[in-house]
C-alpha positions as CSV (number, residue, x, y, z in Angstrom):
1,X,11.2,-69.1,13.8
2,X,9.7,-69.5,10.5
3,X,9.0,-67.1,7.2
4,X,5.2,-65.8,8.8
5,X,6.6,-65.2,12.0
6,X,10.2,-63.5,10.6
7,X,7.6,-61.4,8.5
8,X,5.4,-60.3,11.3
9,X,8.3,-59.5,13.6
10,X,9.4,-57.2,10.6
11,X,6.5,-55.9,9.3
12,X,7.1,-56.8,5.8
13,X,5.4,-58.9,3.6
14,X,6.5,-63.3,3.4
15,X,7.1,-62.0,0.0
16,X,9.3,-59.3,0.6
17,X,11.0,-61.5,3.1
18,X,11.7,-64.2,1.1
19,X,13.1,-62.2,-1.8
20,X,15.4,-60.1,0.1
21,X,16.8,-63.4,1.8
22,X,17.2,-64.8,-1.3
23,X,18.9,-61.5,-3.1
24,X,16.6,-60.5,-5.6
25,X,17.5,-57.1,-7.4
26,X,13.9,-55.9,-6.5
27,X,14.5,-55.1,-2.9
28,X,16.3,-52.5,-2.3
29,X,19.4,-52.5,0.1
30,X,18.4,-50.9,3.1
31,X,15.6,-53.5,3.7
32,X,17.7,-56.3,2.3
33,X,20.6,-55.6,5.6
34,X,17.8,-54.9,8.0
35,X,16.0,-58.3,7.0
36,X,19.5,-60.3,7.0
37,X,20.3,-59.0,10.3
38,X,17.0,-60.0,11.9
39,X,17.6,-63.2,10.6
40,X,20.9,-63.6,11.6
41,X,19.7,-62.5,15.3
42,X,17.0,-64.9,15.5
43,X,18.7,-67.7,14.3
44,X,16.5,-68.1,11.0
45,X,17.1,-70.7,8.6
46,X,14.6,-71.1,5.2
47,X,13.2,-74.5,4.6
48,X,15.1,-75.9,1.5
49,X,12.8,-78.4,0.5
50,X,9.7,-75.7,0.4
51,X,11.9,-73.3,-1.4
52,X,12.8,-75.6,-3.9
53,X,9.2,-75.9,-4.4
54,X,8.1,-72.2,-4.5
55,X,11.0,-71.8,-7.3
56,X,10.9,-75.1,-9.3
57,X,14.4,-75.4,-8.8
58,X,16.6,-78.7,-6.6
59,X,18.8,-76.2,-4.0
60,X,21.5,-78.2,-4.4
61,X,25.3,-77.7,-6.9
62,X,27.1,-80.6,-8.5
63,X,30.6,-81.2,-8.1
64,X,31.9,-83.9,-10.0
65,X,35.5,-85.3,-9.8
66,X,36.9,-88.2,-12.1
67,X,38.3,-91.2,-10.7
68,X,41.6,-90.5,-12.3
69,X,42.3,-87.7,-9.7
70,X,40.5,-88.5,-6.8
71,X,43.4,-88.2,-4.9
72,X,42.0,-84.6,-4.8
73,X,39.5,-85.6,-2.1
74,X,42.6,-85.9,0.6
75,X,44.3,-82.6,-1.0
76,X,44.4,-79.8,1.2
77,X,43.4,-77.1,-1.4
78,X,40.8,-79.2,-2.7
79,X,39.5,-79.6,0.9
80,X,39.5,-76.3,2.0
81,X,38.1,-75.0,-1.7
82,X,35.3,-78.0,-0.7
83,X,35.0,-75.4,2.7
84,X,34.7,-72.9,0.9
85,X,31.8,-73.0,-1.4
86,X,29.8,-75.7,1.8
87,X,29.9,-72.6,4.0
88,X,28.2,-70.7,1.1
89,X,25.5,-73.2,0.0
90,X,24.7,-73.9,3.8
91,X,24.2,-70.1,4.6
92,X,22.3,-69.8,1.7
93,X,20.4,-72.9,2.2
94,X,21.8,-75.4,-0.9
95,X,23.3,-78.7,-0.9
96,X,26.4,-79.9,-2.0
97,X,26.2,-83.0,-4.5
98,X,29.5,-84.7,-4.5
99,X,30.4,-87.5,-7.2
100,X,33.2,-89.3,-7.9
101,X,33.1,-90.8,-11.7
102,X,35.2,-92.9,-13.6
103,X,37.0,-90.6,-16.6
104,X,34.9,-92.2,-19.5
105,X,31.7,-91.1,-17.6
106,X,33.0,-88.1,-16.6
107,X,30.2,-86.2,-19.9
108,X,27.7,-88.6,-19.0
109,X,27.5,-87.6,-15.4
110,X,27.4,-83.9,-16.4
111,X,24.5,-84.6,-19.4
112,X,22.5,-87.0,-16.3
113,X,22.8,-84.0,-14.2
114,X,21.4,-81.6,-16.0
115,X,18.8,-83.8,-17.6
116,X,17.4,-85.0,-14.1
117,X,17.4,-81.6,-12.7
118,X,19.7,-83.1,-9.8
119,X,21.4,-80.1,-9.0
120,X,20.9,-75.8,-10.3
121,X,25.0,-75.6,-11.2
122,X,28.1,-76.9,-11.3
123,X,31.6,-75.7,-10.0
124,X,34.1,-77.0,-12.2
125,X,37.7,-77.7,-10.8
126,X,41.5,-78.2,-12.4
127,X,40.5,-76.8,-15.8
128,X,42.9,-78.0,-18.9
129,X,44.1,-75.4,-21.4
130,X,41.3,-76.8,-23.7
131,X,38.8,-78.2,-21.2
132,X,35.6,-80.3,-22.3
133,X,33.7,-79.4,-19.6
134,X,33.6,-75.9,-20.4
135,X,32.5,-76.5,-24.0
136,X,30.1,-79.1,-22.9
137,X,27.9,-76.9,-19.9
138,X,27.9,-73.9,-22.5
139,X,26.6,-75.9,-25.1
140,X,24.0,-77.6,-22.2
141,X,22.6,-74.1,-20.7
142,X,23.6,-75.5,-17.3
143,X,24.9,-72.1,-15.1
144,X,28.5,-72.8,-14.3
145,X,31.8,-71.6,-12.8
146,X,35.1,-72.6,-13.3
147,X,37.7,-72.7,-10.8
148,X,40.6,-71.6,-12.7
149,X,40.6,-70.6,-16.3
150,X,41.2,-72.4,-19.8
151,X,43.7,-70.4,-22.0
152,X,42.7,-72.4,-25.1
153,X,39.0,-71.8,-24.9
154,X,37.9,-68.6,-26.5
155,X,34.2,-68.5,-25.8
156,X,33.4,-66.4,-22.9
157,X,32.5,-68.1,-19.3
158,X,32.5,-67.5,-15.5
159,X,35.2,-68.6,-13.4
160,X,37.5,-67.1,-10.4
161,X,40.9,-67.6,-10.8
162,X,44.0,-66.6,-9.1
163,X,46.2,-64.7,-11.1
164,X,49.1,-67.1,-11.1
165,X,51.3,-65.3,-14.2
166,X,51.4,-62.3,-12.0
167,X,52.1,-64.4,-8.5
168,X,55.2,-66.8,-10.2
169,X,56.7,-63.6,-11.9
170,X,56.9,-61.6,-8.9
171,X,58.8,-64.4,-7.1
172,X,60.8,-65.3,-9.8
173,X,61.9,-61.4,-9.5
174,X,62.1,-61.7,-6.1
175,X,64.7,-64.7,-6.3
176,X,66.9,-62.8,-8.8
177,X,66.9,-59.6,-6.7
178,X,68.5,-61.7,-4.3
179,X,71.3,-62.7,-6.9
180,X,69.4,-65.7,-8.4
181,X,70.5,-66.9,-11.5
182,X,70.1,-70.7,-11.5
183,X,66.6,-71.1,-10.7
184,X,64.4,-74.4,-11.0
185,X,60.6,-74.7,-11.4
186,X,59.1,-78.0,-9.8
187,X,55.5,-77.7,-11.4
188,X,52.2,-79.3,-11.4
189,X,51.0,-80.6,-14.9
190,X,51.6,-78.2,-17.6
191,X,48.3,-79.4,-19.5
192,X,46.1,-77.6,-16.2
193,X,45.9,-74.2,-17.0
194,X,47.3,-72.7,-13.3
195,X,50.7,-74.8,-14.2
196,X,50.8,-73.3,-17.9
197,X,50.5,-70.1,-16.6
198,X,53.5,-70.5,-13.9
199,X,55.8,-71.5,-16.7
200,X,54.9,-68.8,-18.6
201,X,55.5,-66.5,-15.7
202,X,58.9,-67.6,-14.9
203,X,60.0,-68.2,-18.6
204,X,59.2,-64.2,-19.2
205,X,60.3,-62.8,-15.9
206,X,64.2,-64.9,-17.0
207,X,64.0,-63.9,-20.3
208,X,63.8,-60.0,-18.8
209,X,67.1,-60.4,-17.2
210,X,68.6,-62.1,-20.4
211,X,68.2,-65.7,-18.8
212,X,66.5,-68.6,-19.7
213,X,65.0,-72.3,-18.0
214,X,67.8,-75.0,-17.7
215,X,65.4,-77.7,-18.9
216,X,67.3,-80.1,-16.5
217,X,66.0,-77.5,-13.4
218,X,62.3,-78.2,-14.5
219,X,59.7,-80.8,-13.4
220,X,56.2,-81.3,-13.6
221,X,54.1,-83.9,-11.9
222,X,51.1,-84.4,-9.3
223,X,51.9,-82.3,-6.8
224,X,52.8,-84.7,-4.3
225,X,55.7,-84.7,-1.6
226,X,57.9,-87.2,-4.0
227,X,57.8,-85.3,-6.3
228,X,59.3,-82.5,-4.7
229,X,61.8,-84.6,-3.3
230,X,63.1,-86.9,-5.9
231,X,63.4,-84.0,-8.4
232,X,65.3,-81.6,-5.5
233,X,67.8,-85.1,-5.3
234,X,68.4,-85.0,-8.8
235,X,69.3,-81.6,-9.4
236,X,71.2,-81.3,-6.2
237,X,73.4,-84.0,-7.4
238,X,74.2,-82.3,-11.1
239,X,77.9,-80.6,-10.9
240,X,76.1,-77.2,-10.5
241,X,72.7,-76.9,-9.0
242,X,70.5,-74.6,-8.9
243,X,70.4,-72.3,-5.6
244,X,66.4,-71.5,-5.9
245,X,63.8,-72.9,-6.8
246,X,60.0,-72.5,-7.2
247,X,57.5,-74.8,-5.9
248,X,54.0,-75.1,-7.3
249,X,52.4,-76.5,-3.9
250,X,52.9,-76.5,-0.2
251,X,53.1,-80.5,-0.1
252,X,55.6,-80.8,-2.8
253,X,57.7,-77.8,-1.1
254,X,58.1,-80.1,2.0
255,X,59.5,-82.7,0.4
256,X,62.2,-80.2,-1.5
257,X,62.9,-79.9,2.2
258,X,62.8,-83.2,3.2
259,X,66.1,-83.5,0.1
260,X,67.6,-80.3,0.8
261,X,68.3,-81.5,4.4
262,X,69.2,-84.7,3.6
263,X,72.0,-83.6,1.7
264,X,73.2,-81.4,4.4
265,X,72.3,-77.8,3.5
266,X,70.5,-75.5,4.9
267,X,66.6,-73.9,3.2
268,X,67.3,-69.8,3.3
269,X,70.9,-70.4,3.3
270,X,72.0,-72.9,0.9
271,X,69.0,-73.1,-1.4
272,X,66.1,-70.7,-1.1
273,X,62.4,-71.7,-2.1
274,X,59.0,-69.6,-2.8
275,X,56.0,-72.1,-3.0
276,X,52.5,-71.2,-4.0
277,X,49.3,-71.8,-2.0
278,X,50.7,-71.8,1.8
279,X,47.5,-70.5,3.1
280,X,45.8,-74.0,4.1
281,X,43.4,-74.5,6.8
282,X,45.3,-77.8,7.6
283,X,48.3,-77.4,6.2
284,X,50.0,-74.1,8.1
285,X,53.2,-72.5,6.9
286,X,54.9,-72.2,10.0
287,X,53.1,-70.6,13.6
288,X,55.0,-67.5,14.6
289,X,56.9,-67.1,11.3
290,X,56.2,-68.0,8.3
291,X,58.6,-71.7,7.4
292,X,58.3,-70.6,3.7
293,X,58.4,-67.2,1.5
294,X,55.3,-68.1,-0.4
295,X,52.9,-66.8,-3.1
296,X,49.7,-66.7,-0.8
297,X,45.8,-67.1,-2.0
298,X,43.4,-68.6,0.1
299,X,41.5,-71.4,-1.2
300,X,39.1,-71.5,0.9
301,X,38.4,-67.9,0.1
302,X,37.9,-68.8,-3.4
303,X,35.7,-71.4,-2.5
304,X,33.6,-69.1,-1.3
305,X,33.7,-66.4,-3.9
306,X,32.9,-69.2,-6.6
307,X,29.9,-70.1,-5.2
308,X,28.8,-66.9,-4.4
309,X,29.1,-66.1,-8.2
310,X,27.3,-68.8,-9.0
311,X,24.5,-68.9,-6.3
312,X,24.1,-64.8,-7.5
313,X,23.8,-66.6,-11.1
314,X,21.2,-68.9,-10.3
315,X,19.1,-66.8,-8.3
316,X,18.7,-63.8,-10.6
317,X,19.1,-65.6,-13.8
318,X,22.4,-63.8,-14.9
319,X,23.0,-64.9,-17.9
320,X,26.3,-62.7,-19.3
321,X,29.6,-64.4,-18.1
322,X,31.4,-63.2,-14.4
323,X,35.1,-63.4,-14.0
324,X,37.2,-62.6,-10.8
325,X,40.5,-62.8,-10.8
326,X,42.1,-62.9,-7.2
327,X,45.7,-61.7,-6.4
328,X,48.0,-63.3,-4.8
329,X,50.3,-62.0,-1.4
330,X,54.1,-62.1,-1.8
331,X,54.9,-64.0,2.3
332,X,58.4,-63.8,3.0
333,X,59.5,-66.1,5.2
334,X,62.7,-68.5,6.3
335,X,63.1,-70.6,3.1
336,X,64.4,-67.4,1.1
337,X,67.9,-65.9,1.0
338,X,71.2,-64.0,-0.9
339,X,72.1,-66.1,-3.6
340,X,75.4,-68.3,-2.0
341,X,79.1,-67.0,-2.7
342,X,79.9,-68.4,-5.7
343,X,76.8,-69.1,-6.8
């Protein structure tokens, strides 16, 4: 079926058609659902390339990842944030323009891109607590959202975030109602905002209680199974452990696994665990019962939401800054106990 004969069967105008399926404010809602729905029942899918035609504009939104962490493409969260926003840009009939860049061309790449016309947005990922990006697409014009947030940068900007200062201090609160006192952070990099703001959580919600971070119970790193594992080993062998600990990622949580039953003990009994991000579409946190108590956000949902906000952007020509910050679900599963006797 195409546009004329959607219209006909509708009665409407190709016009009105069009600009209902591609949400502008004009039409109203009533005629907006009833021309979705038909759509949706007859299976009707708009022609990119003449859109992009009718509206001067490429129907396509750039991702660009540096070479330094394109160990990212194999992530889980990456890949199901990737999910995410493709299921949005193909209902709403947009490509996806990948590219992989070495670090030194990561500006360049973002200036070609907008000076080619390549792609209508960007979606930035893993912002820094004073990212360039964000300075640089403001100072371009190029419509944007950020995946995450940028505490140094004052200037205002879209993004969806989860809130991760309100997710760490409500397990760190959760440990401690339990009898937690020793309590160990294994983190991603504290220079990427999400980490900054995990730190923060768990320095304020110890500092409430009259405690404070053993600095020999705190790691940061890539968030990689090794990690977790080699910095569980070395703080199980100190002459007094800690008995929880908070993980910043599903993958680095199994290998503080891995450790913790290497040495003998048991996860929920010996050493309890919250992790963040457990809600993967390839990564599952247990079948019947959740493996790990977990701060839980779905990517992929934020995938989505992103590119929503920035498809709604592009299409009406918003111009003031949207932000949505997503809250995270406190999962309690097997890794979490009382603190041990004597501990």
């Amino acid at each position: 079926m195409n546009l004329k004969q959607l219209s006909e069967l509708l009665g409407l105008s190709q016009t009105t058609v069009s600009r209902a399926l591609n949400g502008y404010p004009e039409v109203n809602q009533k005629t907006r659902e009833r021309v979705m729905e038909a759509a949706r029942l007859h299976n009707y899918r708009p022609n990119t390339r003449a859109k992009g035609l009718a509206t001067g504009r490429s129907m396509a939104i750039g991702h660009i990842i540096p070479v330094s962490t394109k160990h990212e493409m194999v992530n889980p969260v990456f890949g199901d944030f990737i999910a995410g926003t493709g299921e949005t840009y193909s209902r709403n009939g947009y490509d996806m323009v990948l590219s992989v860049v070495a670090d030194s061309d990561e500006e360049k790449a973002y200036r070609d891109m907008h000076r080619r016309g390549t792609v209508d947005g960007v979606i930035v990922h893993g912002p820094h607590m004073d990212d360039f990006r964000i300075q640089l697409l403001l100072e371009l014009g190029m419509p944007f959202v950020v995946h995450g947030r940028a505490s140094d940068i004052s200037q205002p900007y879209s993004w969806v975030d989860v809130n991760n200062f309100s997710a760490f201090r409500r397990a760190a609160n959760f440990l401690m109602d339990l009898g937690h006192r020793r309590i160990a952070l294994i983190n991603g990099l504290e220079t990427m905002d999400f980490a900054y703001r995990r730190r923060r959580a768990l320095d304020a919600a110890l500092a409430d209680r009259g405690l404070a971070l053993d600095p020999s119970f705190h790691f940061q790193g890539e968030m990689t199974e090794v990690l977790g594992h080699d910095a569980m080993v070395a703080m199980l062998a100190s002459d007094a452990p800690p008995t929880a600990v908070l993980v910043s990622s599903m993958i680095t949580a199994i290998g503080v696994r891995r450790a913790v039953h290497e040495a003998g003990l048991k996860l929920g009994k010996d050493i309890s665990l919250i992790t963040h991000d457990d809600d993967l579409g390839y990564l599952n946190n247990g079948i019947d019962e959740p493996l790990f108590t977990a701060t839980r956000s779905s990517v992929r949902d934020a995938g989505r939401r992103a590119a929503e906000m920035l498809l709604n952007m592009i299409e009406t020509g918003a111009t003031v800054p949207r932000t949505e910050l997503l809250e995270a679900d406190l999962i309690v599963g097997r890794s979490t106990g009382p603190v041990p006797s004597g501990g």
